[in-house]
VEXDOLUM-182656 format. One line per field, with one value per residue: residue in three letters; z, x, y of N, C-alpha, C, O in turn. Coordinates in pm, whole numbers. Atoms other than C-alpha are relative to their C-alpha. Example, Ala and Ser with C-alpha at 12.3 -4.5 7.8 and 13.67 -1.06 7.14 Angstrom:
aa	ala	ser
nup	0	-6
neast	89	-82
nnorth	-119	-119
caup	780	714
caeast	1230	1367
canorth	-450	-106
cup	0	73
ceast	90	-77
cnorth	120	109
oup	66	90
oeast	194	-26
onorth	118	220
This chain:
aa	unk	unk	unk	unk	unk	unk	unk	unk	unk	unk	unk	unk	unk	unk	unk	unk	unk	unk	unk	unk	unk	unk	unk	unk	unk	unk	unk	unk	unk	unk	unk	unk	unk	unk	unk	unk	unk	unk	unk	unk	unk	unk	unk	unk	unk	unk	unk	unk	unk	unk	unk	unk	unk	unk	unk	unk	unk	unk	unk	unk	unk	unk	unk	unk	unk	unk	unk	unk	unk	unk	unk	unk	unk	unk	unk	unk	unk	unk	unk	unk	unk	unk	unk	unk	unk	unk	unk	unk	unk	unk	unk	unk	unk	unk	unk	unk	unk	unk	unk	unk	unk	unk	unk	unk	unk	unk	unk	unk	unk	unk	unk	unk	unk	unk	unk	unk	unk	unk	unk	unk
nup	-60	-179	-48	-57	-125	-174	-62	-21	-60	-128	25	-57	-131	-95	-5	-136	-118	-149	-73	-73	-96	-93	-1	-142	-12	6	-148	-20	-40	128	-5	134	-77	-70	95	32	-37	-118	16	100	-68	-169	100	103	155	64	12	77	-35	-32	117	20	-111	-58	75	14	-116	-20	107	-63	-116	10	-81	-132	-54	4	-94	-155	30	50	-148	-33	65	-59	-109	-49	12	-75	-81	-120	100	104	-87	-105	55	66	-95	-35	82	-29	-89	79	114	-12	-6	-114	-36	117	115	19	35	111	146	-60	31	120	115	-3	107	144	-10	62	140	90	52	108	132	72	27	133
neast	109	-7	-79	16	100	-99	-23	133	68	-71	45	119	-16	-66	144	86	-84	71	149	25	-56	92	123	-18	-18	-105	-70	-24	-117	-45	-82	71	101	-48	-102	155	69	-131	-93	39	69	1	-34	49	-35	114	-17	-148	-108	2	-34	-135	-86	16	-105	-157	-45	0	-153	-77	-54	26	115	36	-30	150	45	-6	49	116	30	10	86	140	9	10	124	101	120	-61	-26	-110	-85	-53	20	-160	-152	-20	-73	-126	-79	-18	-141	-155	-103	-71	84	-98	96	124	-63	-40	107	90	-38	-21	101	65	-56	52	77	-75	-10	132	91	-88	28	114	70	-41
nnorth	-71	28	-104	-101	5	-3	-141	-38	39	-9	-114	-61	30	-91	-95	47	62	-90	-16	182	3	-97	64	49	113	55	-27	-191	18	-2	-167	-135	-56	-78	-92	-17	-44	-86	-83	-48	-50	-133	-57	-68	76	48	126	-38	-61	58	135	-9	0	119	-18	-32	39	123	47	2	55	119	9	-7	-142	-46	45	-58	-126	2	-13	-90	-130	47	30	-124	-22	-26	81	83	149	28	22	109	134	-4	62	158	93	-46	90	119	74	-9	-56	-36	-157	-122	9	-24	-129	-52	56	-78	-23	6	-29	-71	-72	63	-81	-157	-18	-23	-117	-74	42	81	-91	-104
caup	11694	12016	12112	12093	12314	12601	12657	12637	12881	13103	13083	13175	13448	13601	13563	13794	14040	14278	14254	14321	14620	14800	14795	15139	15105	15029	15304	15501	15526	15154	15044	14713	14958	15200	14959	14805	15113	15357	15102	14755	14944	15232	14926	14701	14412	14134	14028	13725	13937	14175	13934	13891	14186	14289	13994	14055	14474	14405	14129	14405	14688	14693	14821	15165	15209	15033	15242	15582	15441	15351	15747	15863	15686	15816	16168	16137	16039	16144	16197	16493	16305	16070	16299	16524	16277	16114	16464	16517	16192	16259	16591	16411	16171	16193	16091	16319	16460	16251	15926	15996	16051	15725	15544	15759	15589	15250	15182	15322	15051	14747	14821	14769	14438	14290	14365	14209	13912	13848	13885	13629
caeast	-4015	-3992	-3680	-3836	-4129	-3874	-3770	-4096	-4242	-3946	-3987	-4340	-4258	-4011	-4259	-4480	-4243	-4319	-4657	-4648	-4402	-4651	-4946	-5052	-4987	-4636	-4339	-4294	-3926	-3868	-3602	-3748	-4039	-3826	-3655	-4031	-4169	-3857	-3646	-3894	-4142	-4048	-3830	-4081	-3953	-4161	-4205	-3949	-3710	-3790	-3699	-3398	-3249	-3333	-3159	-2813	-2828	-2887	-2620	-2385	-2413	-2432	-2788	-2708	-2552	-2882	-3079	-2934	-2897	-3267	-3321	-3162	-3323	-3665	-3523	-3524	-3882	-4152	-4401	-4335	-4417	-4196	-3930	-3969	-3991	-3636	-3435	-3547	-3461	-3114	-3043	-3132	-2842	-2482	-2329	-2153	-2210	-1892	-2053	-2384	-2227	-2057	-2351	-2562	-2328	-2289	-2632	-2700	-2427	-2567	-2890	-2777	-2620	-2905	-3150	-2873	-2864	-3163	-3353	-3414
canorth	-16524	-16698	-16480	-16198	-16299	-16364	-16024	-15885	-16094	-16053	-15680	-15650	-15907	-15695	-15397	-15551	-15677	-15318	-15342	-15791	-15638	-15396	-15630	-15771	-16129	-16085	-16129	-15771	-15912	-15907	-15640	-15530	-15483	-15290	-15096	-15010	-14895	-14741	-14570	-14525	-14412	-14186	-14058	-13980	-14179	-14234	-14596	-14551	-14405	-14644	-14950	-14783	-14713	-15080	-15175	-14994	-15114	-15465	-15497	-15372	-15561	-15940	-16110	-16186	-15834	-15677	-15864	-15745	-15397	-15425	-15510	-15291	-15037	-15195	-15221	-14816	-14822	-14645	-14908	-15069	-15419	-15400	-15278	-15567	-15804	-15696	-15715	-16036	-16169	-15952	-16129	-16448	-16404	-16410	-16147	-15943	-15597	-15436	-15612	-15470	-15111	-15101	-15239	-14963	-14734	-14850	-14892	-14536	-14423	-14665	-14487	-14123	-14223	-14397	-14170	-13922	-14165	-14251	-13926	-13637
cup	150	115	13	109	133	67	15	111	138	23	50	152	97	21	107	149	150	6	56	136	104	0	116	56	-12	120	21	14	-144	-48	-79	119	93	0	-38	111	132	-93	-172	64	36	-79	-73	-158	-91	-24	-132	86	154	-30	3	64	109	-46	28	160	-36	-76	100	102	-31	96	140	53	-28	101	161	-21	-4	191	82	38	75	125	24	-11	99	48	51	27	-66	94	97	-39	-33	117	3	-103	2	109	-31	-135	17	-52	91	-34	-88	-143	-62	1	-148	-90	11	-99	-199	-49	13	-164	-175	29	-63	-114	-110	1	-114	-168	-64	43	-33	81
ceast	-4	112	-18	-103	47	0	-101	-48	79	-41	-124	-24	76	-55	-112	60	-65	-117	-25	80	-85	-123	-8	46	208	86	101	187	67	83	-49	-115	20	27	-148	-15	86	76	-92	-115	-47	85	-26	28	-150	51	139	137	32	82	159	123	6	93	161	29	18	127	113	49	-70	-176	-21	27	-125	-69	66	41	-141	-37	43	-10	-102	-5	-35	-152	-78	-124	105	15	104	162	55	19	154	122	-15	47	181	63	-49	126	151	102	6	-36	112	-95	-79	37	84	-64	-97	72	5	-115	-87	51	-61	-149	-28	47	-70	-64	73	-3	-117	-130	-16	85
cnorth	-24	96	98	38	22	148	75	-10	52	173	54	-114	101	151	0	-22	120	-3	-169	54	16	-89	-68	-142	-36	51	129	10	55	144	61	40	118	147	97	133	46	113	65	76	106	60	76	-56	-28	-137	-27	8	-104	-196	0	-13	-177	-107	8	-60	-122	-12	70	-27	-158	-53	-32	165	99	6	58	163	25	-21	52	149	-10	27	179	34	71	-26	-97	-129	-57	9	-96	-119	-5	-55	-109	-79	53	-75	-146	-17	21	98	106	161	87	-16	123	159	50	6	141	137	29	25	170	118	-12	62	121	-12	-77	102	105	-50	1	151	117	142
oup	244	228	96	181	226	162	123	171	243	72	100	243	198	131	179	257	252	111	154	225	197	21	153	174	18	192	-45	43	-147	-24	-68	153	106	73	30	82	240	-41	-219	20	18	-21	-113	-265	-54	6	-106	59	206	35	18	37	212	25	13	169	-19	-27	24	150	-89	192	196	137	65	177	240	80	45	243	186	125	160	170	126	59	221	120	15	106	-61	110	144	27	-2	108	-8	-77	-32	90	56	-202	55	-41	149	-126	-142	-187	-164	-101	-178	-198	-90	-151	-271	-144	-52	-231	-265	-88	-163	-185	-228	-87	-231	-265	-186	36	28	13
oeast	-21	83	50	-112	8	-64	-93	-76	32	-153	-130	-104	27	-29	-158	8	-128	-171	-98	35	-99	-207	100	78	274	63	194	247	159	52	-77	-102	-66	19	-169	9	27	99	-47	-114	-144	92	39	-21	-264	166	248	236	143	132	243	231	70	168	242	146	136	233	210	157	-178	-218	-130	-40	-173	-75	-21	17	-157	-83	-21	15	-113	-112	-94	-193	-64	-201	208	92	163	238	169	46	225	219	85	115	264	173	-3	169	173	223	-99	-88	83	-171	-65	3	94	-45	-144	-25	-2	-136	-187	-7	-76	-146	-98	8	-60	-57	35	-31	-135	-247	62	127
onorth	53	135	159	137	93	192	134	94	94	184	166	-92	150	202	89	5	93	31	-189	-18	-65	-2	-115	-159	-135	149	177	113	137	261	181	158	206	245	197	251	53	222	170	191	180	169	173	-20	-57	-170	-78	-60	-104	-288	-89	-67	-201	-175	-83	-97	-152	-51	68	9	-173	12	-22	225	162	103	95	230	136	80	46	232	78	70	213	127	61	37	-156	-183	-165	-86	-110	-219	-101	-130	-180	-178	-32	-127	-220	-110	136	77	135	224	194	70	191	218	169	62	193	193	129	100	198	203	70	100	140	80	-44	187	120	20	6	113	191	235
């Protein structure tokens, strides 16, 4: 019985996850957060489709590469907060300006074929 509790629980944890993202206390750096409110968004995604496409990016790029895909997604933002918050954590990190161009790249491609996947 306990085994099937697990998955359950996990399940309606990860359910929550976009709405625990978008809540004001949590950090505007955060990629599910990014991802949320730069590309599900200004998209139009529904939360489903949202899940999904979050889903198929993350499982294809490792978490530091996420992560600086995810900023500089942010850095394109249109609040001017968020934007300034991303370069600075960008010229706080080390990878290099080719890197950040291929990542700028990749994640505009892994983008385009979630949404594609993951919506009707």
């Amino acid at each position: 019985m306990r085994t099937s509790f697990i998955p359950v629980l996990l399940y309606v944890a990860a359910a929550a996850a976009p709405a625990t993202a978008q809540q004001g206390g949590a950090d505007p750096l955060d990629p599910r957060r990014i991802f949320d409110g730069e590309i599900c968004q200004v998209d139009g995604l529904t939360a489903a489709e949202c899940d999904c496409a979050w889903q198929f990016v993350q499982g294809k790029l490792n978490a530091r590469d996420l992560r600086t895909a995810m900023l500089l997604t942010a850095a394109g933002s249109e609040s001017s907060d968020l934007a300034k918050k991303a370069d600075k954590a960008l010229d706080g990190s080390s990878v290099s300006d080719r890197r950040r161009d291929e990542l700028q790249s990749e994640i505009s491609a892994l983008t385009v074929e979630a949404e594609d996947r993951c919506s009707p």
